[in-house]
C-alpha positions as CSV (number, residue, x, y, z in Angstrom):
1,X,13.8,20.4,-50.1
2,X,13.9,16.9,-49.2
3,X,12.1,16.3,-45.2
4,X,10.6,13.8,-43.0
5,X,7.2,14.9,-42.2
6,X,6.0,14.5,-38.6
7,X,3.6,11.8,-38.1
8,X,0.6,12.3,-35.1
9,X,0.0,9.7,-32.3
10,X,-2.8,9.9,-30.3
11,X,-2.5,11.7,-26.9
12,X,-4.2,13.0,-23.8
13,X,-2.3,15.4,-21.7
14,X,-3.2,15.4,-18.1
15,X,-2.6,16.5,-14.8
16,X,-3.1,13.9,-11.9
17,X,-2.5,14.7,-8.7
18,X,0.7,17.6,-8.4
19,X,1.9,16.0,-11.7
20,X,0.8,16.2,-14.9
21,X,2.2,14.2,-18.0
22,X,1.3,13.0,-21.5
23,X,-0.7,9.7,-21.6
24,X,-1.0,7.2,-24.3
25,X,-2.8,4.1,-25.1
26,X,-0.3,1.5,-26.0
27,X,-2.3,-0.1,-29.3
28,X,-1.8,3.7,-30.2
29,X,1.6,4.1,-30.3
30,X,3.6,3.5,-34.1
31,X,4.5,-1.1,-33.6
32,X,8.2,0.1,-32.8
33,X,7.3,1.8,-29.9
34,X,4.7,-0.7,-28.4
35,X,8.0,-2.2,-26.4
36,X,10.4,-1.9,-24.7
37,X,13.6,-0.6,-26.2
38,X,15.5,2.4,-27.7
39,X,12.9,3.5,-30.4
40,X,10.2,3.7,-27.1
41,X,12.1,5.5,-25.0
42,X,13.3,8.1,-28.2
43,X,9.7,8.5,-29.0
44,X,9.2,9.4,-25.8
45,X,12.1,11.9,-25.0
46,X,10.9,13.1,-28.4
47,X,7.3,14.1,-27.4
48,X,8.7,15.6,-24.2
49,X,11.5,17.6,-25.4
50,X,13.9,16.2,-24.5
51,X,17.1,16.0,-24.1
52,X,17.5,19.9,-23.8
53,X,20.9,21.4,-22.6
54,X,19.1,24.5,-22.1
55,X,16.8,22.7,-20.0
56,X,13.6,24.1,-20.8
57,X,11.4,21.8,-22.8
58,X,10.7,24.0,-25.3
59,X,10.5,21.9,-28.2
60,X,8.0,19.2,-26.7
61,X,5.0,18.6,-24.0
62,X,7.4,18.7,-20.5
63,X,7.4,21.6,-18.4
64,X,11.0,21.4,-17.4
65,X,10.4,20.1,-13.6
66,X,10.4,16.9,-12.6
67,X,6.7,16.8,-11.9
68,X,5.9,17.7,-15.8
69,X,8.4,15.3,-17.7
70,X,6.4,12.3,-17.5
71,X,4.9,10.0,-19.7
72,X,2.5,7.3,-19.1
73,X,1.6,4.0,-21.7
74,X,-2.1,2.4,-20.6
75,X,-3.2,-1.1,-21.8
76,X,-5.6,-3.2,-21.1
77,X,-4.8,-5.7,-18.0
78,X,-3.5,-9.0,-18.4
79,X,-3.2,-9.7,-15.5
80,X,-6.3,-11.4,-13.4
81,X,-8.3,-9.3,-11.7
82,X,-7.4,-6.0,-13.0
83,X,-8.5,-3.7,-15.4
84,X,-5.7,-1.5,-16.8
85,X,-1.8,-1.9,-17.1
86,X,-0.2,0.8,-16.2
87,X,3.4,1.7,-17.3
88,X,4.8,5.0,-16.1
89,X,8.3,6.8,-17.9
90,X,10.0,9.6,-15.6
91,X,12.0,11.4,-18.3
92,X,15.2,12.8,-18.0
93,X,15.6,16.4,-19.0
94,X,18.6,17.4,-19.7
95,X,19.7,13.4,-20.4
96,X,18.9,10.7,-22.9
97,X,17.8,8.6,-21.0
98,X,14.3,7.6,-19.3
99,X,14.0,6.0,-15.6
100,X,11.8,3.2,-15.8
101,X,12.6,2.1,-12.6
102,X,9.3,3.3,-10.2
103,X,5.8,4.5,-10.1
104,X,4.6,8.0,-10.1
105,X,1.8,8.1,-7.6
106,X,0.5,11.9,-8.4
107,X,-0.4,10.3,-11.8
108,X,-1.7,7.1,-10.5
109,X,-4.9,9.2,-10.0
110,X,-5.2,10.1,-13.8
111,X,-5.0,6.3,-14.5
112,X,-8.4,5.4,-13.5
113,X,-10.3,8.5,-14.9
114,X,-8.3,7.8,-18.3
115,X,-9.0,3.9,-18.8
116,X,-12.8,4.9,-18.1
117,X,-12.7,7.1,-20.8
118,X,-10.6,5.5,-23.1
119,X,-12.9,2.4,-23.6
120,X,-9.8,0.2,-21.4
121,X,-12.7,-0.6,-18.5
122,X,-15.6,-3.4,-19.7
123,X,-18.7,-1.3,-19.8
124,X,-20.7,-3.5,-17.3
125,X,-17.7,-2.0,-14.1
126,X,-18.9,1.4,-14.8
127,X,-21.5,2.5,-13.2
128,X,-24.7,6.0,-14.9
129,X,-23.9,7.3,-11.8
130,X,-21.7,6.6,-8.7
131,X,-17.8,5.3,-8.0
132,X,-16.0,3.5,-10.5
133,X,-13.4,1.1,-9.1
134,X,-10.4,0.8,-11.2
135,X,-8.0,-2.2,-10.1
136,X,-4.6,-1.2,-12.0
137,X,-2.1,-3.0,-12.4
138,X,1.8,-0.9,-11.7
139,X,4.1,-2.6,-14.2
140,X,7.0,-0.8,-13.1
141,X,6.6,-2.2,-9.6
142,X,4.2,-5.0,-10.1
143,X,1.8,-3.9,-7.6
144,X,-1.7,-3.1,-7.2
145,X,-3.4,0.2,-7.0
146,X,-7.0,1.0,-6.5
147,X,-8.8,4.2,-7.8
148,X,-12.3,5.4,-6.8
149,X,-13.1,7.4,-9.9
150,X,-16.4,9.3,-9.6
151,X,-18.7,8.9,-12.7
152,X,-21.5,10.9,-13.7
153,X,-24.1,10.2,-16.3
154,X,-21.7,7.5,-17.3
155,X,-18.9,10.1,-17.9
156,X,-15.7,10.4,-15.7
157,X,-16.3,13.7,-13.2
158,X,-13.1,16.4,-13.5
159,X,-15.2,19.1,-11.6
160,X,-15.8,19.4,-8.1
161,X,-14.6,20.6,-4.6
162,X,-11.6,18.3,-3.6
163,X,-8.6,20.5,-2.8
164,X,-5.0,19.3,-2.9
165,X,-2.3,21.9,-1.5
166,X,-0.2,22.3,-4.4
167,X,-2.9,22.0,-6.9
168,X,-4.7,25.6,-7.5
169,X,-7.8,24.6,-8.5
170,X,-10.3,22.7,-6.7
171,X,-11.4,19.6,-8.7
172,X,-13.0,15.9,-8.1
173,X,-11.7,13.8,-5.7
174,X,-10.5,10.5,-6.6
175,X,-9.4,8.1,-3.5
176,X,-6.3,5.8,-4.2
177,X,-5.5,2.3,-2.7
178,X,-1.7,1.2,-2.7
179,X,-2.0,-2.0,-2.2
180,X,0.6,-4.3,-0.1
181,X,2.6,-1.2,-1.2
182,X,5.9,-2.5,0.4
183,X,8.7,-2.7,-2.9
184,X,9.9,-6.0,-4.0
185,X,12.0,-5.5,-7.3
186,X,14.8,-7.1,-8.2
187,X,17.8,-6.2,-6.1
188,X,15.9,-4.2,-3.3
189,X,16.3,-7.3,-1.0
190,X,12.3,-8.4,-0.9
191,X,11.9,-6.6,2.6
192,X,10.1,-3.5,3.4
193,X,13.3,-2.5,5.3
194,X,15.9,-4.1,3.0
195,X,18.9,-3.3,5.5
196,X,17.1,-5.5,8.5
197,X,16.3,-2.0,10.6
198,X,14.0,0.9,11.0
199,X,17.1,2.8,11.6
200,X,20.7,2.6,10.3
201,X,23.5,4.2,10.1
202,X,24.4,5.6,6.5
203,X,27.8,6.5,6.0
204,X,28.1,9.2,3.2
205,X,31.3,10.7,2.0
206,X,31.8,13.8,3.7
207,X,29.1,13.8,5.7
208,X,30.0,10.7,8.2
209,X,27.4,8.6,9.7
210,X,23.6,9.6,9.3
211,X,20.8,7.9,11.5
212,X,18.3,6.9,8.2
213,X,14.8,5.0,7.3
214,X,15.5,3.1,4.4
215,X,12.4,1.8,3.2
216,X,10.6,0.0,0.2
217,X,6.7,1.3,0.0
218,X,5.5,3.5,-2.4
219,X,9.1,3.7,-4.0
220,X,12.3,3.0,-2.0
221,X,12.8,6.6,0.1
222,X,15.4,7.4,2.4
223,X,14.2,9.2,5.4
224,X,17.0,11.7,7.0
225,X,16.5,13.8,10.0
226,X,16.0,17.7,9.1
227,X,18.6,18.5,11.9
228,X,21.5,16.2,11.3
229,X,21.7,18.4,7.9
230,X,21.4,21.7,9.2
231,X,18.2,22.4,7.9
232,X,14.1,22.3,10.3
233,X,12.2,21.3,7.8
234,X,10.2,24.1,6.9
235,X,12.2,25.1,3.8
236,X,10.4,25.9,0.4
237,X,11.8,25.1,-3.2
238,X,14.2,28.0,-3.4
239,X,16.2,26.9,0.1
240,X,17.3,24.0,-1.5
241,X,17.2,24.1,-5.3
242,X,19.6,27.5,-5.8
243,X,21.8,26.0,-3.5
244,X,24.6,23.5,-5.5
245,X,26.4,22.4,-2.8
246,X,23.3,21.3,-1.2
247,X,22.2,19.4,-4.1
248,X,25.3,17.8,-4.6
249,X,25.0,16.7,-0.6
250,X,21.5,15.3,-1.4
251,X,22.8,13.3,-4.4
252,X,25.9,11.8,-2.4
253,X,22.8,10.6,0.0
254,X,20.4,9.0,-2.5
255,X,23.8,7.5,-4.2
256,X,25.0,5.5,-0.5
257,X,21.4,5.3,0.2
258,X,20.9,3.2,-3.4
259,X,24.0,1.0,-2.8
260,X,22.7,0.5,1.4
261,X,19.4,-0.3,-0.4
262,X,20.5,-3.2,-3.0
263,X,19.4,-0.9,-5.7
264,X,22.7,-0.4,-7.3
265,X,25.8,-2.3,-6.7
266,X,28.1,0.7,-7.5
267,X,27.3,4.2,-6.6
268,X,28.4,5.0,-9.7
269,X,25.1,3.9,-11.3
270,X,23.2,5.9,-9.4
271,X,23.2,8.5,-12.1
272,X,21.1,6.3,-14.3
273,X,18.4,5.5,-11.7
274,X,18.0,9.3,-11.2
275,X,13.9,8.3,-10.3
276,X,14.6,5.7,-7.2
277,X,15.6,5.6,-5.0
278,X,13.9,9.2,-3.1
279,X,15.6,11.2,-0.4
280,X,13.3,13.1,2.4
281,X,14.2,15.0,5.1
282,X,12.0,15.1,8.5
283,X,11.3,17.0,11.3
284,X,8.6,17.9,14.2
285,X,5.8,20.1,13.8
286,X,6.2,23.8,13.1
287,X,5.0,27.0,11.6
288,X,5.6,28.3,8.3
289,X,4.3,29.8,4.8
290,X,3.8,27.9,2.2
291,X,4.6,28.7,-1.4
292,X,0.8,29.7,-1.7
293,X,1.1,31.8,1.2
294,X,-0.8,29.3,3.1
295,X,0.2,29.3,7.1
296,X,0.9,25.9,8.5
297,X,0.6,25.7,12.1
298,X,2.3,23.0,14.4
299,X,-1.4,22.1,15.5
300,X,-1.9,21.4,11.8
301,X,0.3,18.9,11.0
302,X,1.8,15.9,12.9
303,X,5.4,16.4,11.1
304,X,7.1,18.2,8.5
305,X,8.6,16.3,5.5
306,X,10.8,17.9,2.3
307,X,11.7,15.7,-0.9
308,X,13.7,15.4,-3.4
309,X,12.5,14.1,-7.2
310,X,14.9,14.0,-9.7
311,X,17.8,16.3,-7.8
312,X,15.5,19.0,-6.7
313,X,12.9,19.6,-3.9
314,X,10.3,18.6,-5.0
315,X,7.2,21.9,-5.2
316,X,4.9,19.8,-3.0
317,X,5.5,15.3,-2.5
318,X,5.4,12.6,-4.6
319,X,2.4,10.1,-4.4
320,X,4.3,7.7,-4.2
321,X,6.9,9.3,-1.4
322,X,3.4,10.1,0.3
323,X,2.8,6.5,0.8
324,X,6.7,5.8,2.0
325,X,5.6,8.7,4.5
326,X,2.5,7.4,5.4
327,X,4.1,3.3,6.1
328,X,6.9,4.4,7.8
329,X,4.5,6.6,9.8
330,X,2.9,3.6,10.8
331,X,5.5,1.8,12.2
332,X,7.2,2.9,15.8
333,X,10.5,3.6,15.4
334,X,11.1,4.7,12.0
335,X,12.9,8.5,11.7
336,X,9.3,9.3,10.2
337,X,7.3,8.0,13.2
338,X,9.3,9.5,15.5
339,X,8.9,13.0,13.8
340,X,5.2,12.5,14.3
341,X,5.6,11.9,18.0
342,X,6.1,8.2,17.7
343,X,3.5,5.1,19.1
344,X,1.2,3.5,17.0
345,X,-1.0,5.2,14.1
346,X,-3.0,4.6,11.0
347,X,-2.6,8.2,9.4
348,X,-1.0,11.1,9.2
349,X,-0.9,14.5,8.2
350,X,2.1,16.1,7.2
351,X,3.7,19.4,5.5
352,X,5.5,20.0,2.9
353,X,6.4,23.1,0.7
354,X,2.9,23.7,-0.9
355,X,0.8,22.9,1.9
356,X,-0.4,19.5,3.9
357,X,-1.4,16.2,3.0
358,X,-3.3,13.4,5.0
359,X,-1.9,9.9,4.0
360,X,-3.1,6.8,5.8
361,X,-1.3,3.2,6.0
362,X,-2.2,-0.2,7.3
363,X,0.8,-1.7,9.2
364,X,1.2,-5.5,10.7
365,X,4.1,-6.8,12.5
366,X,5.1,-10.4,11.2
367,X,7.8,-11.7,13.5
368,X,10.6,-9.7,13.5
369,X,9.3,-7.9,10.1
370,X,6.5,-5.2,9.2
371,X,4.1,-5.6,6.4
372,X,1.6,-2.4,4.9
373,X,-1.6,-4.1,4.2
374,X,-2.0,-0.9,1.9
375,X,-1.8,3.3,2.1
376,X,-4.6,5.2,1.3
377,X,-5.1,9.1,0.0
378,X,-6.9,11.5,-1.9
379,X,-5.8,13.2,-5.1
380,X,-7.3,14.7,-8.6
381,X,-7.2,14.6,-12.1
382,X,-8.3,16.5,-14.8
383,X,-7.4,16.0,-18.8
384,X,-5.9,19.1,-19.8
385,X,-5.7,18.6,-23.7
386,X,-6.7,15.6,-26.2
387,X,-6.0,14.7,-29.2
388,X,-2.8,14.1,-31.2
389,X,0.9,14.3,-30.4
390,X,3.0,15.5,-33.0
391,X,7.0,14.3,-33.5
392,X,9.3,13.9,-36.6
393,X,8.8,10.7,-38.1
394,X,12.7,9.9,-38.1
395,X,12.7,10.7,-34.4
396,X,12.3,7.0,-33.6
């Protein structure tokens, strides 16, 4: 019976911060899929599983959430300075189609620890024993990132004590630097606050006029007061995610919010940026159980935040919404500030579904403007599985 036999690519699988994803080096990947274009992204989809109307991801490496249907292609740097290229790939699950459009900052953490490993670093920046500094360039964003990767006996440590709410296992800790983390991509204005102001007005169909953040840093969010949608913040996965009216509401948002933003010029595109821009919802500090059955206490946290990833709340927060958080925390005014009892700060901590996270931000007023020197936090990653990838060879 006439076949095409699979062909293997090599392939780690890891988990990096509350994400986890399948990671490639891009001299590794068959010459058709080393750029840009429809044979990448079908390799891709391919290794993931997807697109699967059932929407499970049985027949590849996602995990059917938006936190597991990832894909990330490392190289090393050309540009000055840096050590690794970093391209990320949020893949659709249900769609064929892949959102190249952001960054995933859970998975930023796995960067570093994976270019040490995978020969990507020159030998003389690692150190027999201490912190590895990884300078990575984000080719989806253009911006820098910074990871303090721990190395032991000149091997990348996994194990350790570091806990991350939303992780279950305790594991190495490995700081992040966002650098001048504000987004400048094409269409999103060049401004931090691409409207001109901390707070707008966003008129969405059906809901009228919401007060909104709209800001470029991390990845372009929209910030949304908890109480002007009926909800107090304190709502786990299943509040929002069996709800389809709600859902629908939070995609109308992200939709006006892309168009408000520059990202889109129709809402009708919207559906094919399904990665950027983010929707969060804040609120003030207050008790509840996580999903681990963790309390949070008001005294723990100084505001509550829920997201939204690919048109569901999201089981914990994005990296990259964590840094959004963390500069519009940072700046008096914002929704986000204001949440976290306003004035002038350099760090938060706030709560989300699966626990708490401390973020901290660098903010600057230039004239009538705001910049975010950078954000800084603390995730973990951990490789999960190596060694080959296996897909049809006609899948591409």
């Amino acid at each position: 019976m006439a076949h095409t036999p699979q062909i293997k690519i090599p392939a780690t699988y890891m988990r990096g911060g509350t994400s986890k994803g399948v990671f490639f080096r891009l001299q590794d990947l068959p010459e058709t899929a080393q750029k840009p274009g429809a044979a990448r992204d079908a390799l891709l989809m391919r290794v993931i599983g997807s697109p699967d109307p059932y929407g499970k991801q049985t027949d590849g490496m996602g995990g059917a959430t938006s936190s597991t249907s990832k894909t990330v292609i490392l190289s090393k740097s050309s540009k000055p300075d840096h050590d690794v290229d970093y391209l990320f790939g949020q893949v659709s699950i249900d769609k064929a189609f892949i959102d190249w459009s952001g960054n995933c900052g859970n998975l930023s953490a796995a960067v570093g620890p994976f270019a040490v490993a995978n020969e990507l670093i020159d030998a003389d920046r690692i150190p027999q024993n201490g912190m590895a500094t990884v300078r990575i360039w984000q080719a989806n964003i253009g911006k820098t990132i910074v990871a303090h990767v721990p190395v032991t006996d000149g091997a990348v440590q996994e194990t350790g004590d570091f806990e991350l709410d939303g992780v279950t296992f305790p594991a190495a800790e490995v700081q992040l630097e966002f650098m001048d983390p504000a987004a400048d991509e094409e269409g999103a204005g060049g401004s931090m606050f691409p409207t001109g102001k901390l707070v707008d007005d966003l008129d969405v169909p059906g809901l009228g006029s919401l007060k909104a953040t709209m800001i470029n840093a991390g990845i372009p969010t929209i910030f949304i007061n908890a109480e002007d949608l009926g909800y107090t913040g304190t709502e786990l996965q299943e509040a929002i995610n069996g709800d389809v009216k709600a859902l629908a509401m939070f995609e109308t948002i992200r939709a006006y919010g892309a168009l408000r933003m520059g990202l889109i010029k129709h809402v009708d595109e919207a559906v094919q940026r399904q990665h950027t821009p983010k929707v969060a919802f804040v609120a003030k500090p207050a008790s509840y159980i996580a999903s681990s059955g963790k309390r949070v206490g008001p005294t723990d946290i100084d505001l509550l935040v829920r997201a939204l990833s690919m048109g569901k709340l999201h089981h914990a927060m994005m990296g990259t919404a964590a840094v959004a958080i963390g500069a519009a925390a940072a700046i008096p005014g914002t929704l986000v500030n204001l949440a976290a009892g306003g004035g002038e700060r350099n760090a938060v901590r706030f709560g989300h579904p699966s626990g708490t996270l401390r973020v901290g931000a660098e903010a600057r007023q230039e004239g009538s403007d705001w910049a975010v020197t950078k954000a800084i936090m603390s995730r973990s990653a951990r490789v999960l599985m190596e060694g080959w990838v296996r897909v049809p060879g006609d899948a591409f």
